[in-house]
SEROLUM-880263 format. One record per residue: residue number from 1; x, y, z of N, C-alpha, C in turn. Coordinates in steps of 0.1 Angstrom, whole numbers, m for minus. Example, Ala and Ser with C-alpha at 12.3 -4.5 7.8 and 13.67 -1.06 7.14 Angstrom:
{n 1 | n.x 132 | n.y m57 | n.z 78 | ca.x 123 | ca.y m45 | ca.z 78 | c.x 132 | c.y m33 | c.z 78}
{n 2 | n.x 128 | n.y m22 | n.z 71 | ca.x 137 | ca.y m11 | ca.z 71 | c.x 129 | c.y 0 | c.z 79}
END
This chain:
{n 1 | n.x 1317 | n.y 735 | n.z 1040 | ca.x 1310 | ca.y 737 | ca.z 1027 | c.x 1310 | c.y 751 | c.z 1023}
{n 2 | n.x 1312 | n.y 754 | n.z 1012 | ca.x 1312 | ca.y 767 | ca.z 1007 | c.x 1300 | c.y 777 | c.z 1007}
{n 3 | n.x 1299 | n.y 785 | n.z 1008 | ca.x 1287 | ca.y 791 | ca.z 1005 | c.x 1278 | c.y 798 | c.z 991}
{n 4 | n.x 1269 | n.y 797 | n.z 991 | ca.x 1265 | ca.y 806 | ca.z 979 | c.x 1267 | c.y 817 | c.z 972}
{n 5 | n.x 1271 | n.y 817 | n.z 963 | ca.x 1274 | ca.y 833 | ca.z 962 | c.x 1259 | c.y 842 | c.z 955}
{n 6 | n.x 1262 | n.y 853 | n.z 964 | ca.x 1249 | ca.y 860 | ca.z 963 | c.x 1249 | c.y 867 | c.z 955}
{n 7 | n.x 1235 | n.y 874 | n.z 954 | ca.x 1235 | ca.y 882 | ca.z 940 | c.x 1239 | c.y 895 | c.z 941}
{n 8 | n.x 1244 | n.y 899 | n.z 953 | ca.x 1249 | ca.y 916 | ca.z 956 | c.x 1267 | c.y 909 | c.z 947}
{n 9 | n.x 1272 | n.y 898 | n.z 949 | ca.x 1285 | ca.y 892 | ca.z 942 | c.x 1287 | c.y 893 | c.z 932}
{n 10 | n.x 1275 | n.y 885 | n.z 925 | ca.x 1272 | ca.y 886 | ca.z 909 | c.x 1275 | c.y 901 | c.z 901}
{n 11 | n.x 1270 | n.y 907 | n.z 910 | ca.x 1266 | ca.y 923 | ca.z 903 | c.x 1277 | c.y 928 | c.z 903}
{n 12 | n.x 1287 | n.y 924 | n.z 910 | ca.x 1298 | ca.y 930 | ca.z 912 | c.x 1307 | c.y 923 | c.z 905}
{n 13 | n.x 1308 | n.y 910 | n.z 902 | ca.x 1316 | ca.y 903 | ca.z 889 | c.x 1309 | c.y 911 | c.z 875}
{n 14 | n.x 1297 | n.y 912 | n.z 879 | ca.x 1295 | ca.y 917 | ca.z 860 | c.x 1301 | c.y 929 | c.z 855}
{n 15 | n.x 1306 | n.y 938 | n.z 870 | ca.x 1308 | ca.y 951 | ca.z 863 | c.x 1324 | c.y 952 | c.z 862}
{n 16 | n.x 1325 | n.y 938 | n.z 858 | ca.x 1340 | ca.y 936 | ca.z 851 | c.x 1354 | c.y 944 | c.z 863}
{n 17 | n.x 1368 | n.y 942 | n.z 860 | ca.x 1375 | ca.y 944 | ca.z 866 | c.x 1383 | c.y 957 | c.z 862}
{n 18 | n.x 1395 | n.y 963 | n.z 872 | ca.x 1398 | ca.y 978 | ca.z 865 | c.x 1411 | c.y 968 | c.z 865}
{n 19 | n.x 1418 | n.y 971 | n.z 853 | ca.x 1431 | ca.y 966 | ca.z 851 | c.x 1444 | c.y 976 | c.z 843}
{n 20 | n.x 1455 | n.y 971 | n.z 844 | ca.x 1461 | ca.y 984 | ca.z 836 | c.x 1472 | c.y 973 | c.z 823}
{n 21 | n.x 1467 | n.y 977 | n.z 814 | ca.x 1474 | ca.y 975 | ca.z 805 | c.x 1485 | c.y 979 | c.z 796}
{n 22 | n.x 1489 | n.y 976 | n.z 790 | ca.x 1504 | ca.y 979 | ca.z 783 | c.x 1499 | c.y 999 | c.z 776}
{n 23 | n.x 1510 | n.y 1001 | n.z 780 | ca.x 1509 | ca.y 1022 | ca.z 776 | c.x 1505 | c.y 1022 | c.z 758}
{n 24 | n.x 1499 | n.y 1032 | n.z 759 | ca.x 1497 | ca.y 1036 | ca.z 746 | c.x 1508 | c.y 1039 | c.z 737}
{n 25 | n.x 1519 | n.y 1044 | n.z 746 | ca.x 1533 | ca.y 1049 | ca.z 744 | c.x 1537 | c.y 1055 | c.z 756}
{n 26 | n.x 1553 | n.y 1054 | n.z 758 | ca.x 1558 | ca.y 1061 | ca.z 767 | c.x 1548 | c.y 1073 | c.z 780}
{n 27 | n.x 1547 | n.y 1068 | n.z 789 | ca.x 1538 | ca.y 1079 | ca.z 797 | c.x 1528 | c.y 1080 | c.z 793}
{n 28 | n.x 1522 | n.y 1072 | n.z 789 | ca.x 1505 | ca.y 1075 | ca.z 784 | c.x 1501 | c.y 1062 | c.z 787}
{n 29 | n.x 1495 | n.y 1058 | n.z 799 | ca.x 1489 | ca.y 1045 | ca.z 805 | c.x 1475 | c.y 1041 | c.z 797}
{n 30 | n.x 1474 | n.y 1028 | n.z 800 | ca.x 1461 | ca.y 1024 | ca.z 794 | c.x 1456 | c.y 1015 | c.z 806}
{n 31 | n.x 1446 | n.y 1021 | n.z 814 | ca.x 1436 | ca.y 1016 | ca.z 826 | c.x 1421 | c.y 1011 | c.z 820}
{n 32 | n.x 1413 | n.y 999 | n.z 817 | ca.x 1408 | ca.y 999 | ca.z 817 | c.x 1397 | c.y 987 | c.z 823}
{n 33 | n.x 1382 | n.y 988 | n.z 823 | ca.x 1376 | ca.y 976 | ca.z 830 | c.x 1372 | c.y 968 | c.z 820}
{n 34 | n.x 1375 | n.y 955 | n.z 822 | ca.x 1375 | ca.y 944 | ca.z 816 | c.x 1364 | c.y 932 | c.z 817}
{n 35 | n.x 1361 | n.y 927 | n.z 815 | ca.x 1352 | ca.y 915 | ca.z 815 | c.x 1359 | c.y 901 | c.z 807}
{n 36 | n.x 1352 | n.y 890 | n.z 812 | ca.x 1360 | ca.y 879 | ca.z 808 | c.x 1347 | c.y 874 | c.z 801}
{n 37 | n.x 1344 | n.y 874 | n.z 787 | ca.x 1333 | ca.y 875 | ca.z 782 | c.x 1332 | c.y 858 | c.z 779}
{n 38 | n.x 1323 | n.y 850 | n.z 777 | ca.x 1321 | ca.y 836 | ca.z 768 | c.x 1322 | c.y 835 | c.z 759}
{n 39 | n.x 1332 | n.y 828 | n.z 753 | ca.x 1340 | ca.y 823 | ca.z 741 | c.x 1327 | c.y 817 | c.z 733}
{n 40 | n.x 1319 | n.y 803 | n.z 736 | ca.x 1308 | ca.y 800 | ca.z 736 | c.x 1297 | c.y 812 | c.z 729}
{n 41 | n.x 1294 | n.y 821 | n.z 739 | ca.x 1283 | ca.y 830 | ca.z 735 | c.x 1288 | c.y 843 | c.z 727}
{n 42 | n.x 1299 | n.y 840 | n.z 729 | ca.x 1300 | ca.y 853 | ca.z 714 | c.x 1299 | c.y 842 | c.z 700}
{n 43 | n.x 1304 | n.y 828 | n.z 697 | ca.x 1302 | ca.y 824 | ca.z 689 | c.x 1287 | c.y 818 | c.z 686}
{n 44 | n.x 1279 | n.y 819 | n.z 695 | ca.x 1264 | ca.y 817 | ca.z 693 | c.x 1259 | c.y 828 | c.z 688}
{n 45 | n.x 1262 | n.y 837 | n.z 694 | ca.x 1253 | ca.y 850 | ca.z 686 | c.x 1266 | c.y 852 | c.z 676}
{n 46 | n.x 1268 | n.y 849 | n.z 669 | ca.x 1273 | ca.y 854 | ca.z 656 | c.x 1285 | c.y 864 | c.z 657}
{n 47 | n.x 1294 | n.y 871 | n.z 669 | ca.x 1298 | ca.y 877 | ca.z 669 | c.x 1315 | c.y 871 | c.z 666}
{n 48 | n.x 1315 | n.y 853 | n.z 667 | ca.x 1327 | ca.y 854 | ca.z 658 | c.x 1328 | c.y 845 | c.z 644}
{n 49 | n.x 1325 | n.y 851 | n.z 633 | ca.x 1322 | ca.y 844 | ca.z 625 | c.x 1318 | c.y 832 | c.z 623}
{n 50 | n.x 1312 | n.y 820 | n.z 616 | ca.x 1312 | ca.y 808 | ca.z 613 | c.x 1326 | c.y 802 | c.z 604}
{n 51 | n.x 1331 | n.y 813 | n.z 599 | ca.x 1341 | ca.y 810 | ca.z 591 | c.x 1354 | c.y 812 | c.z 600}
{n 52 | n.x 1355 | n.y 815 | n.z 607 | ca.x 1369 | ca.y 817 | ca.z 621 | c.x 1364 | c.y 807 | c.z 627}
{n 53 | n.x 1351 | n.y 801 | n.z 634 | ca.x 1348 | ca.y 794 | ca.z 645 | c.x 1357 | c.y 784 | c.z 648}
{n 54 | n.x 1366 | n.y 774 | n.z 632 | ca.x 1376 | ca.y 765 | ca.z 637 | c.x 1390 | c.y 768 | c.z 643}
{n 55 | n.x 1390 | n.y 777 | n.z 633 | ca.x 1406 | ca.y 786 | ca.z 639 | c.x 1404 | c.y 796 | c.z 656}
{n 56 | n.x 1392 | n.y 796 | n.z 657 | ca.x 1389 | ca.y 805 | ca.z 671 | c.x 1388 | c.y 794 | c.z 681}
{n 57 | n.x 1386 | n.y 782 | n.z 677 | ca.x 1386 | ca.y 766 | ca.z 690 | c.x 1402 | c.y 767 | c.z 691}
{n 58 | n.x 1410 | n.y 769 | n.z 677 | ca.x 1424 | ca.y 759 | ca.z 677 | c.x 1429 | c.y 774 | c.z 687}
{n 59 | n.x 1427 | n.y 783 | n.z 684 | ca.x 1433 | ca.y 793 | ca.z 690 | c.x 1429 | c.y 798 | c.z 707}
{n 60 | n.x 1417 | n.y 792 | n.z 705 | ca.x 1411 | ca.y 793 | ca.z 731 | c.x 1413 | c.y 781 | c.z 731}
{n 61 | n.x 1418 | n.y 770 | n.z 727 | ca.x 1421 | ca.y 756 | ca.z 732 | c.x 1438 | c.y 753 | c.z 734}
{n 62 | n.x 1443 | n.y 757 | n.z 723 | ca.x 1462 | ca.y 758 | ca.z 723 | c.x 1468 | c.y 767 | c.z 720}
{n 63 | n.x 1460 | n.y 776 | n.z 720 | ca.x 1472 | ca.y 791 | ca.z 711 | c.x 1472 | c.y 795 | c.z 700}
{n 64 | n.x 1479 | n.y 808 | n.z 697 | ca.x 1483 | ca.y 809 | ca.z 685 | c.x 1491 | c.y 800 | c.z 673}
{n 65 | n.x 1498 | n.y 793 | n.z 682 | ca.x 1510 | ca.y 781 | ca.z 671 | c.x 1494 | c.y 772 | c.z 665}
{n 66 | n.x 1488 | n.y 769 | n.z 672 | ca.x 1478 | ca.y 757 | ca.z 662 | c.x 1466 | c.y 761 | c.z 652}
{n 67 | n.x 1467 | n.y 776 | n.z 651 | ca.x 1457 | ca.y 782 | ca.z 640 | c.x 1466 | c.y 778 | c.z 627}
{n 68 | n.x 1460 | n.y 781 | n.z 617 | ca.x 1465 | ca.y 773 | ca.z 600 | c.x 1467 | c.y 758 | c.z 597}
{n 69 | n.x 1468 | n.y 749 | n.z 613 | ca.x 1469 | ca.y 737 | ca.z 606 | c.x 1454 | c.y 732 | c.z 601}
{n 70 | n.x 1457 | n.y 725 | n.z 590 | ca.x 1442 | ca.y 718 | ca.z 583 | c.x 1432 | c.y 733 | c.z 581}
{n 71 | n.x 1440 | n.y 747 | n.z 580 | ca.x 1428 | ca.y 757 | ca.z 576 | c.x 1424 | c.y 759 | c.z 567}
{n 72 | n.x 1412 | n.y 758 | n.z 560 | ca.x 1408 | ca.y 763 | ca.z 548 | c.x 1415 | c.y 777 | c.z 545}
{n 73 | n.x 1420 | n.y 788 | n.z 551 | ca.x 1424 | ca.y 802 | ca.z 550 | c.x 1437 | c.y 801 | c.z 550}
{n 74 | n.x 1444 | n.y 809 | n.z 542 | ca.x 1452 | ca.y 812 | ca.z 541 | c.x 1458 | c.y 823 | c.z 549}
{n 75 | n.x 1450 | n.y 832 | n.z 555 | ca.x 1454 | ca.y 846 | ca.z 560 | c.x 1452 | c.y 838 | c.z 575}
{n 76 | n.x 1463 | n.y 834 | n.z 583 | ca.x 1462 | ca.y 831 | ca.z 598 | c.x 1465 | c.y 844 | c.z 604}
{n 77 | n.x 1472 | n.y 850 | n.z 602 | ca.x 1470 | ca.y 862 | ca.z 611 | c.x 1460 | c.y 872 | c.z 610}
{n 78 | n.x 1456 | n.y 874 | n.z 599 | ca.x 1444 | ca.y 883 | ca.z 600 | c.x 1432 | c.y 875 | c.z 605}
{n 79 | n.x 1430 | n.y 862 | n.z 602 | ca.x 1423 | ca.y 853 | ca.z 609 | c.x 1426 | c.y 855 | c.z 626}
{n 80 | n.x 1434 | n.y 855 | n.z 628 | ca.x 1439 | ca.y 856 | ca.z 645 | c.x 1432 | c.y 867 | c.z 648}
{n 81 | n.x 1438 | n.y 880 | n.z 646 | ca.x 1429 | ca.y 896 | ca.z 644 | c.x 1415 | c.y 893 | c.z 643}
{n 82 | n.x 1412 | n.y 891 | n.z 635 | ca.x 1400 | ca.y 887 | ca.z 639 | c.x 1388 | c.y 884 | c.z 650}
{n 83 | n.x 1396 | n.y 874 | n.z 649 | ca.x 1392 | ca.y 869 | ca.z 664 | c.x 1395 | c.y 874 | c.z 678}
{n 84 | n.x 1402 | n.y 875 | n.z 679 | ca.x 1412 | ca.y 888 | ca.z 693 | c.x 1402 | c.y 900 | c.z 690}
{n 85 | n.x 1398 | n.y 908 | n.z 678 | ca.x 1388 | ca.y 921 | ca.z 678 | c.x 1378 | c.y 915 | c.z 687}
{n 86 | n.x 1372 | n.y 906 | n.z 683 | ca.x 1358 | ca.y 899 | ca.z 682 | c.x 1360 | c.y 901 | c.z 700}
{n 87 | n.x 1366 | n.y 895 | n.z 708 | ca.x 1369 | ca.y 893 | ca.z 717 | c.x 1372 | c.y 905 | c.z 726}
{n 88 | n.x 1384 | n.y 912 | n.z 721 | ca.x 1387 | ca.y 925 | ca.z 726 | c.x 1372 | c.y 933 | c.z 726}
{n 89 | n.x 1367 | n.y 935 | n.z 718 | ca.x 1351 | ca.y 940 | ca.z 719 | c.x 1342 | c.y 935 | c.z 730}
{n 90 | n.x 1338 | n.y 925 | n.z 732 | ca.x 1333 | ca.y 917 | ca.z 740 | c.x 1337 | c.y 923 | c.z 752}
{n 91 | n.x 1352 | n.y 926 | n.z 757 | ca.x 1358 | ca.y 920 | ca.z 767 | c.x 1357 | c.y 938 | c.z 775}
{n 92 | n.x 1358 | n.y 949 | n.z 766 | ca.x 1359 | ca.y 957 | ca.z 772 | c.x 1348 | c.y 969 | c.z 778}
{n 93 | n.x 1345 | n.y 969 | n.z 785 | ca.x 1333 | ca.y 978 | ca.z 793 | c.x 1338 | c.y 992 | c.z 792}
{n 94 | n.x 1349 | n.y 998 | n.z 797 | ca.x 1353 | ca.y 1010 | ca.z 799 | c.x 1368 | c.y 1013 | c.z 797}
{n 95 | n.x 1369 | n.y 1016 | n.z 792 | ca.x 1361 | ca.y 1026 | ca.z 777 | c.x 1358 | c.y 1014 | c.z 768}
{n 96 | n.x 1347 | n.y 1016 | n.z 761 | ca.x 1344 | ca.y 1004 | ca.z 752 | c.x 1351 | c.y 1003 | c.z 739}
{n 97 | n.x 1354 | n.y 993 | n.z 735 | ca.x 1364 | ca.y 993 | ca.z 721 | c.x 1359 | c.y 1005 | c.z 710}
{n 98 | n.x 1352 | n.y 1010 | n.z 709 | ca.x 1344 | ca.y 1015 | ca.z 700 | c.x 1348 | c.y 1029 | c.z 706}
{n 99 | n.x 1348 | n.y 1032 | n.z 715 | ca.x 1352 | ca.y 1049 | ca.z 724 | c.x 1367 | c.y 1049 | c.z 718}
{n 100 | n.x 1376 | n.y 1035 | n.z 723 | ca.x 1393 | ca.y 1038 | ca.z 717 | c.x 1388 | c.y 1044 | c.z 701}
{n 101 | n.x 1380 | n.y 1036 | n.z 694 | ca.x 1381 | ca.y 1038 | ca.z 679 | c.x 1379 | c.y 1053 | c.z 675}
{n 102 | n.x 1366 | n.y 1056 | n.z 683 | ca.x 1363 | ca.y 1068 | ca.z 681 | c.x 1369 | c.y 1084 | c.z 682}
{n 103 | n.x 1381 | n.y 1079 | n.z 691 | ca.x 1390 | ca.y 1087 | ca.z 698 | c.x 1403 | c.y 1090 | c.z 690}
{n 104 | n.x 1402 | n.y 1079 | n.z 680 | ca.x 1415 | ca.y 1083 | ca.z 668 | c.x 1424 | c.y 1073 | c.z 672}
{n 105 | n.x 1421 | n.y 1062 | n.z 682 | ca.x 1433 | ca.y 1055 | ca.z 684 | c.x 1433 | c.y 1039 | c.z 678}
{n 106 | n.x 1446 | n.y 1029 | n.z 676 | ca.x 1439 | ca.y 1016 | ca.z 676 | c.x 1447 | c.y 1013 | c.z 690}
{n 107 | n.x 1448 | n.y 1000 | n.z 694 | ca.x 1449 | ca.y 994 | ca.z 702 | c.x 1462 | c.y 983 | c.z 699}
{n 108 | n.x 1471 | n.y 987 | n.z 701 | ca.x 1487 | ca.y 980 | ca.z 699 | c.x 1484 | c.y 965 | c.z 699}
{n 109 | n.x 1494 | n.y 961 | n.z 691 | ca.x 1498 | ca.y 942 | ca.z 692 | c.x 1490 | c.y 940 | c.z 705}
{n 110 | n.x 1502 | n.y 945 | n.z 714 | ca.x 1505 | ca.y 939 | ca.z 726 | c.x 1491 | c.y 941 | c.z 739}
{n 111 | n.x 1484 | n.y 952 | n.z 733 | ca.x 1473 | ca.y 956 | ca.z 741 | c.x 1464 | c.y 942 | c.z 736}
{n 112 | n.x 1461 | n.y 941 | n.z 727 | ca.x 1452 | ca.y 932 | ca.z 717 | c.x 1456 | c.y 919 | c.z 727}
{n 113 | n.x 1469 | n.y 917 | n.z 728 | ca.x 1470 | ca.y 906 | ca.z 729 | c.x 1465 | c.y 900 | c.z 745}
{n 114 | n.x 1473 | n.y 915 | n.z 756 | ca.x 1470 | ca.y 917 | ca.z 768 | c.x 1457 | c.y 914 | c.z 769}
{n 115 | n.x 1448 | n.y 919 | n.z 767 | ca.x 1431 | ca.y 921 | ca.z 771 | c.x 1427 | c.y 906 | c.z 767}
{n 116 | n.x 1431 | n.y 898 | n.z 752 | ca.x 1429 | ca.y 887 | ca.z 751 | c.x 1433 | c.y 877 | c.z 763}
{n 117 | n.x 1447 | n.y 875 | n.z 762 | ca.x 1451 | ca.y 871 | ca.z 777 | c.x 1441 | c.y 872 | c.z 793}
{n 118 | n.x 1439 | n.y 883 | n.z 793 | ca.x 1432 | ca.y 887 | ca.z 803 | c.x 1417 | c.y 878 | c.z 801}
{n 119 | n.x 1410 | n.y 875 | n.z 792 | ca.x 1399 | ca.y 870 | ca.z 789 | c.x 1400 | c.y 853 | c.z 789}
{n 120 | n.x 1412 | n.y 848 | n.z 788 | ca.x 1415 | ca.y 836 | ca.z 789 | c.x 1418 | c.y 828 | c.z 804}
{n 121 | n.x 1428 | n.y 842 | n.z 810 | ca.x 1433 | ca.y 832 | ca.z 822 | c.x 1434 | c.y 843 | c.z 831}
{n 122 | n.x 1427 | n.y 853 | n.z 833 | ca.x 1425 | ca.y 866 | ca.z 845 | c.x 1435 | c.y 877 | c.z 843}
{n 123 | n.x 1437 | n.y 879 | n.z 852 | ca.x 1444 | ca.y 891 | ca.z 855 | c.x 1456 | c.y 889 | c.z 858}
{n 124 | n.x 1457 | n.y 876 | n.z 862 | ca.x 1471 | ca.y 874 | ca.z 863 | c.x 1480 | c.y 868 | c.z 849}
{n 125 | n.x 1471 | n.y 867 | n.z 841 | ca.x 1479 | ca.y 869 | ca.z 826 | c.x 1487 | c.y 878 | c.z 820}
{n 126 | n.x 1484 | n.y 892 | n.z 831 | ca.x 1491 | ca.y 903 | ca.z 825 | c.x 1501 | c.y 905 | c.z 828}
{n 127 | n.x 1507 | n.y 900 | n.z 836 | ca.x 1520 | ca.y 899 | ca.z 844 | c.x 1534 | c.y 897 | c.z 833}
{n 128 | n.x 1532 | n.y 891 | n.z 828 | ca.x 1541 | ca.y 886 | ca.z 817 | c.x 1542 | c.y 903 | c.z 805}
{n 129 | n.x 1532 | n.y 909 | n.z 810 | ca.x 1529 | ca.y 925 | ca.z 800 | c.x 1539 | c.y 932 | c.z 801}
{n 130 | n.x 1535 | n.y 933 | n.z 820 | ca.x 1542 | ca.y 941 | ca.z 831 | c.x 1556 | c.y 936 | c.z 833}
{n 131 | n.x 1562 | n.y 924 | n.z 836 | ca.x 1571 | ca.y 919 | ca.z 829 | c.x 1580 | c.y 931 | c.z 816}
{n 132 | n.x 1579 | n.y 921 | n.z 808 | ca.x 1579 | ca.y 931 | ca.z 800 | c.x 1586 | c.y 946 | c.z 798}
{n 133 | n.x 1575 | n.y 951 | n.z 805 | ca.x 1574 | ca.y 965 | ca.z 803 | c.x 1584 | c.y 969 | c.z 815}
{n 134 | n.x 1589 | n.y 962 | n.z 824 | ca.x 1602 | ca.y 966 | ca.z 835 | c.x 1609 | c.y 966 | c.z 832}
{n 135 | n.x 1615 | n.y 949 | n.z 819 | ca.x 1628 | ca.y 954 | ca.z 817 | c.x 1632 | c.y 962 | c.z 806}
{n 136 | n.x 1623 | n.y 970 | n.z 799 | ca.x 1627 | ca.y 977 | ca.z 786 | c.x 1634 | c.y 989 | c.z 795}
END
């Protein structure tokens, strides 16, 4: 039988994970701690619109390919953006999305997409990043 997990455990899942994500550009790394935030509770407190909320199911349930079908919106990608912000905010502890902003930077496609990734299916979603980024 498994054991309980304790609350010295808990504390240590909340302070989210250190991961490395896709470079900012050549030789300029992007390390940061992550959290796998509730899809659910960002859409409860209002953090992802009511007007995305369908396209944000079609998109944490099958992907990108199934946002626009039956959508009232015409903008699916900025609708996607959207939602990935919503999320990438959520998701990041250190440096917080708002520190990158503040710092003069945005956060590439592929970062956006990484950190989302990361929020869906761990850490080992990034692999396909890292991938990637070996054979260029």
């Amino acid at each position: 039988m498994a054991e309980v997990t304790s609350f010295e455990q808990l504390k240590l899942y909340a302070g989210g994970e250190v991961v490395e994500l896709p470079e900012f550009a050549e030789g300029q790394p992007f390390v940061a701690r992550l959290r796998r935030p509730s899809m659910m509770a960002l859409a409860k407190t209002g953090k992802i619109p009511n007007a995305l909320l369908g396209e944000a199911q079609k998109l944490f349930n099958s992907g990108p390919s199934a946002m626009g079908n039956g959508s009232s919106t015409n903008n699916i990608l900025g609708d996607m953006y959207d939602i990935c912000e919503c999320v990438v905010e959520a998701a990041m502890i250190e440096p917080t999305y708002r520190q990158v902003k503040e710092a003069g930077l945005s956060l590439s496609d592929n970062q956006i997409l990484a950190i989302f990734s990361y929020t869906q299916n761990g850490v080992e979603a990034l692999k396909q990043f890292r991938d990637e980024r070996e054979d260029n």
